[in-house]
C-alpha positions in Angstrom: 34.3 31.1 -142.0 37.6 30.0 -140.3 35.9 29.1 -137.4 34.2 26.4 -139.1 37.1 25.0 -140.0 38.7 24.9 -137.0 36.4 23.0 -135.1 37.1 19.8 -136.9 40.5 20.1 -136.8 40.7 20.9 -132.8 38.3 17.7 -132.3 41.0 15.9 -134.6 43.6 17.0 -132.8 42.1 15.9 -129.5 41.0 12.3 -130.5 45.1 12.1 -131.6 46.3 13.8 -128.3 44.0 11.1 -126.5 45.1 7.8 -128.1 49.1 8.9 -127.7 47.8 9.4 -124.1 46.5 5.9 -124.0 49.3 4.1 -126.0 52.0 5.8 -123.5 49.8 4.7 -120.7 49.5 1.7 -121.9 53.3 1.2 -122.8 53.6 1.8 -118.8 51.6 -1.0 -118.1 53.1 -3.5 -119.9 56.6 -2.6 -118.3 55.3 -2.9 -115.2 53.4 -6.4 -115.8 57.0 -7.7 -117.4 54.5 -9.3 -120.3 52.4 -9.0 -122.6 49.0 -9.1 -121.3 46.4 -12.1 -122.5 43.6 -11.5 -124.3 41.1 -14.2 -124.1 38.0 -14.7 -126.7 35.6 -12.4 -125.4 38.2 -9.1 -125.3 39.1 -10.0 -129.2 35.5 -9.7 -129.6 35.2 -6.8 -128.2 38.3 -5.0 -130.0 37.3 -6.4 -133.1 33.9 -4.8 -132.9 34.9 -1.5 -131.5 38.0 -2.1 -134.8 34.8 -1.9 -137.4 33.4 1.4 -136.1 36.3 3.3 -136.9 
């Protein structure tokens, strides 16, 4: 039964692990570029639409 319930939790875990993974890496990036980077119409699109799905 436990089992069960741990599988959620684990794939939880990972999705959170992954996204601190990307925000750090991300974090990097910008330091390195010395600005912010520029989003043009089509890449707010594109987060907007992936934004709904979650």
């Amino acid at each position: 039964m436990f089992d069960l319930v741990a599988v959620p939790i684990c794939a939880d875990l990972s999705k959170e692990a992954e996204l601190l993974v990307l925000r750090h890496e991300n974090q990097v990036l910008r330091c390195q570029l010395d600005r912010q980077p520029r989003w043009d119409h089509a890449d707010r699109l594109w987060l907007t639409g992936l934004s709904r799905l979650a």
